[in-house]
Every structure is written in structure tokens, then in C-alpha cells.
C-alpha positions in Angstrom: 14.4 -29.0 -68.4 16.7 -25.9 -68.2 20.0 -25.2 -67.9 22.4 -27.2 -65.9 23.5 -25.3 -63.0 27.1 -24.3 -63.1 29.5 -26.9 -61.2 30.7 -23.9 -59.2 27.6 -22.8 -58.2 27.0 -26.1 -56.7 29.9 -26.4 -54.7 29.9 -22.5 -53.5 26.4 -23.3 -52.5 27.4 -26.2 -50.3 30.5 -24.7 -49.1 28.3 -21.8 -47.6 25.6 -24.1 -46.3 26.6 -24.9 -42.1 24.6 -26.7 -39.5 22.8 -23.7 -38.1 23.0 -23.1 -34.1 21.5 -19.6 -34.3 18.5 -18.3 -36.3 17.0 -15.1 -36.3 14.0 -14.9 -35.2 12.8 -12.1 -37.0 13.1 -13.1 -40.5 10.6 -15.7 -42.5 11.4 -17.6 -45.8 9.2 -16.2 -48.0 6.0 -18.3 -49.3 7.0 -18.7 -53.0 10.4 -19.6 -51.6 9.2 -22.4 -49.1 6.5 -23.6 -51.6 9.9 -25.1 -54.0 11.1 -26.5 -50.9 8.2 -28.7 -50.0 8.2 -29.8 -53.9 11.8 -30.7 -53.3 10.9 -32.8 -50.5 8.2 -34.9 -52.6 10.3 -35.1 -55.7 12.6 -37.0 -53.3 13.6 -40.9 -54.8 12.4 -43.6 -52.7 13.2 -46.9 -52.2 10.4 -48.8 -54.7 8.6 -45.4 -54.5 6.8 -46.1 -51.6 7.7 -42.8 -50.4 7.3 -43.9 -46.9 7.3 -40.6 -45.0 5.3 -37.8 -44.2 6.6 -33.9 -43.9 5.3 -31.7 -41.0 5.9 -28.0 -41.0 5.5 -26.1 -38.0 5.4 -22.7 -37.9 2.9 -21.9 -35.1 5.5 -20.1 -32.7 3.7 -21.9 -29.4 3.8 -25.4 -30.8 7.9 -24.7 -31.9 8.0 -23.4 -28.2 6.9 -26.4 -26.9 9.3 -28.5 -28.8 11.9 -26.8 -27.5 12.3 -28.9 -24.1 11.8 -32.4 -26.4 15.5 -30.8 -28.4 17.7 -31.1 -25.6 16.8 -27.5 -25.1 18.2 -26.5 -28.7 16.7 -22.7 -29.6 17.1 -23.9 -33.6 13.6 -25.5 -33.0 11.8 -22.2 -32.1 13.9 -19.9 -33.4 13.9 -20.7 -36.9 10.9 -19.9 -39.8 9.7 -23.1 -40.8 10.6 -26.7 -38.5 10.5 -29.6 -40.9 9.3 -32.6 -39.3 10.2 -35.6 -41.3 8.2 -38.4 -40.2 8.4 -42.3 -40.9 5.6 -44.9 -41.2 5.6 -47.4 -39.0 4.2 -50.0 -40.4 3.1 -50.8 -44.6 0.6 -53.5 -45.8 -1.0 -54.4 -48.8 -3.1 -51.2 -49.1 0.0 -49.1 -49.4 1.7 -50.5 -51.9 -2.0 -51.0 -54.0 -2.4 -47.2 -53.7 1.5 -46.8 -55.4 -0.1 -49.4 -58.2 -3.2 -47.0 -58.3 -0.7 -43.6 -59.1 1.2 -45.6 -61.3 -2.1 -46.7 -63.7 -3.0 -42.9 -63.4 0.1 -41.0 -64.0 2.0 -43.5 -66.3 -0.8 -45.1 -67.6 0.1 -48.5 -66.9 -2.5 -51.5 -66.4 -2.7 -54.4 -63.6 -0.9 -56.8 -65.6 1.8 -54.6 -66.4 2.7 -54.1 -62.0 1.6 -56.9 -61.3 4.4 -58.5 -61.0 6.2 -55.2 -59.3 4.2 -55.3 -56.6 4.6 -58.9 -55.8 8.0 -58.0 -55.8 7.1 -55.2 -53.1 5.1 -57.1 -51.0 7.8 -60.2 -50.5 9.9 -57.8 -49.7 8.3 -55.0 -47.8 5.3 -56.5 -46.1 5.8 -60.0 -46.1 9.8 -60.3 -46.2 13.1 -60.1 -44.4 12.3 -55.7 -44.6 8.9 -56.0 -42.8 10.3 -56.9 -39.9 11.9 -53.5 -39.2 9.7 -51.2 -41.3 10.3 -48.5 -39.4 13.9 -48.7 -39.7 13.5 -48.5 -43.3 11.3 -46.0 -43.3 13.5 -44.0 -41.2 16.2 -44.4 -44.2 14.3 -43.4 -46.5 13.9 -39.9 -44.6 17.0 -39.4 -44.7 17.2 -39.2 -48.0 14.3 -36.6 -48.0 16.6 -34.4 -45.5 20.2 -34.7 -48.1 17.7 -33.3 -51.3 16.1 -30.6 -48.7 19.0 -29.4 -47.5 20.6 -29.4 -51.1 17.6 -27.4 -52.2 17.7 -24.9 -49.7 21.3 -24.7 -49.7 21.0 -23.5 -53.2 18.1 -21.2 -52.5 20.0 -19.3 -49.7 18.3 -20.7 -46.5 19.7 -22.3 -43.6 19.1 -25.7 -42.4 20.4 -27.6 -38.8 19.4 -31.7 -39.2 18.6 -32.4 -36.3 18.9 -36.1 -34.4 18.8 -34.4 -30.6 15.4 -34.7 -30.2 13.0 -37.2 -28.3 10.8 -39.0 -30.7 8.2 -40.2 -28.8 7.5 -36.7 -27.2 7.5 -35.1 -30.7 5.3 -38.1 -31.9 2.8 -37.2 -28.9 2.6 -33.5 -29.5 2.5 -33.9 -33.0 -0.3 -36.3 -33.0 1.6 -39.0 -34.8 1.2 -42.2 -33.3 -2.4 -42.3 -33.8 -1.8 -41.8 -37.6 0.8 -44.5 -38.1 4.0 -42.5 -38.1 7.1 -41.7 -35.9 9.4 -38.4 -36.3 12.9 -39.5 -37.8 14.8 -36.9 -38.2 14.0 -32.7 -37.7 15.2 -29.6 -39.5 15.0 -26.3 -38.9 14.8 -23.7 -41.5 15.4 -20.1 -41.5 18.1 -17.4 -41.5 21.0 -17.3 -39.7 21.7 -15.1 -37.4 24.2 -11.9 -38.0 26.0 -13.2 -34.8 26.4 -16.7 -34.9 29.9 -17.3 -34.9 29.9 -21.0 -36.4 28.7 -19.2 -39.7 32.3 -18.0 -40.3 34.0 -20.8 -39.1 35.8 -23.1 -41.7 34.5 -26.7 -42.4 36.3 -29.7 -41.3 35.8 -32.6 -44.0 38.9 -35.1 -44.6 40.2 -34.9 -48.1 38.6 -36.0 -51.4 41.5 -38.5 -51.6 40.9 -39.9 -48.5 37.2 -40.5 -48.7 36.5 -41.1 -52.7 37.9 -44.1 -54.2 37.8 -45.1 -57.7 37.9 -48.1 -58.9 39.1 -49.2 -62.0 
């Protein structure tokens, strides 16, 4: 592992990072660039592991065009480089959490007998318990923990991010061909650069104070 980054760094990074109403059009986050940000996205923690999402990048200009109507109209969806599409699963069964066992036996090396009884544990819980009954609102969860690292990420590789909630699913879901592969959009991001002349760049964030909102307890 290398270096720590510097605390500052950290902070000046998220201090510069804004919700991004205006992109510019004209500029694209270069390949090596977005290629880190996709690993950030699956080094994301899950709940379990599960991992119960699936990331769709759009960058065909006519599909982010189309999109654009499903966003209350928002130009952040076709105006920006890459739209990240972060996308729950709707439902999880046996076979899912079998093929976490199966990339746990070949990356860690562990045997049946030693997640055996982890994915009981999984199944109760997930499939068979009080959670299975609203997978997709846990899945949706999850995502959102995918969009808090991505935007991290890029915050500290210089590129703009807008999370995105305005958006109607099932639309997105139907011209993204999700239903039909078990999965529902959660949450969007657009990607990009911001644009010299969007005025909400410059403007100051409003965030109650750290004494307010962090409390410790001895």
C-alpha cells in the first residue's frame, strides 16, 4: 500500500467537490482516468459482500439524450462525459449467494465447510428472512454506498459528480434494458467537467457545524 494521503488533501478535495448543475460538453475524462473510477466502484464494501448492484456507463451521446426527458429535464444527464447508472437487484436466491461462496473458495482459498456456515447465515437473512422481503430496498442501500466511494474517488481525482435521485426509474429501467435482467436503476451520476460558467461552482457550501452534527461519546 502507499502513502496515506495527506489529511488536507482530503478535506481540500471534498471542499472543492459540488453537486454539478452544468457540465461542459466538450471535455471527456480521459480512459486511464475513468478506468480507476470503475475500480473504485467494485472495490466498494457491501453488506455480506453480496455486492448487490450493477454499474452502467453511458456514454453514447443519443442514449444520454434520450434520458434526458426521464431527469426532470436535467442537462447533467447528457451533458456530462460518462452517466453512471447504479443499478439494484431486485430480487437474490440461493444461486447468488453460492456464486459469493464460489469467489470466496477461489480467491481466499477457503473450502465448503469453512462458509458453510456463512452462508446459512446469508440465506436466513437475505433470501429466506425478515430482509427478503424488501430486497430491493436493500439493494438500493447498498448503492448508495457505491455512489459515497465514487464520488470520494473522483472528487480526489478532479472530476465532477451530480447524484442524482430526479429521475424516473422505471423509464430508465426500460431504456436501459433492465427489468429483463433482474435489476432496477437506484440512484444516477453524472460525470464530467464543470463548466467555466456555472455559477454554483463558486458558491460556498452550506453544512451545519461539526459540533452540531458529530457527537462523541465517552
Amino acid at each position: 500500500m502507499s502513502d496515506p494521503i495527506e489529511t488536507a488533501t482530503l478535506i481540500d478535495a471534498l471542499n472543492w467537490r459540488y453537486a454539478t448543475k452544468r457540465f461542459d460538453p466538450g471535455r471527456r475524462i480521459p480512459e486511464e482516468t475513468w478506468q480507476a473510477l470503475e475500480q473504485s466502484l467494485v472495490l466498494t464494501p457491501s453488506s455480506y459482500g453480496m455486492q448487490p448492484w450493477e454499474f452502467l456507463v453511458v456514454t453514447r451521446q443519443e442514449l444520454k439524450e434520450q434520458l434526458v426527458p426521464h431527469s426532470w429535464g436535467q442537462r447533467q444527464v447528457a451533458d456530462c462525459s460518462h452517466l453512471l447508472v447504479i443499478a439494484a437487484r431486485r430480487a437474490l436466491g440461493e444461486g447468488d449467494v453460492d456464486r459469493l461462496m464460489s469467489a470466496l473458495a477461489s480467491i481466499q482459498g477457503r473450502s465448503p465447510e469453512q462458509t458453510k456456515g456463512y452462508r446459512e447465515m446469508i440465506i436466513r437473512d437475505v433470501v429466506e428472512g425478515p430482509r427478503s422481503r424488501d430486497v430491493t430496498g436493500w439493494a438500493r442501500l447498498q448503492c448508495y454506498i457505491a455512489l459515497g466511494s465514487f464520488m470520494t474517488a473522483s472528487a480526489l481525482l478532479g472530476i465532477d459528480t451530480c447524484p442524482m435521485e430526479g429521475f424516473l426509474p422505471d423509464r430508465y429501467d426500460e431504456l436501459l434494458g433492465l427489468a429483463e435482467r433482474g435489476l432496477t436503476a437506484a440512484v444516477v451520476c453524472p460525470s464530467g467537467y464543470r463548466h467555466p460558467g456555472d455559477p454554483n461552482a463558486s458558491l460556498p457550501k452550506v453544512r451545519f457545524p461539526v459540533e452540531e452534527m458529530v457527537r462523541h461519546l465517552a
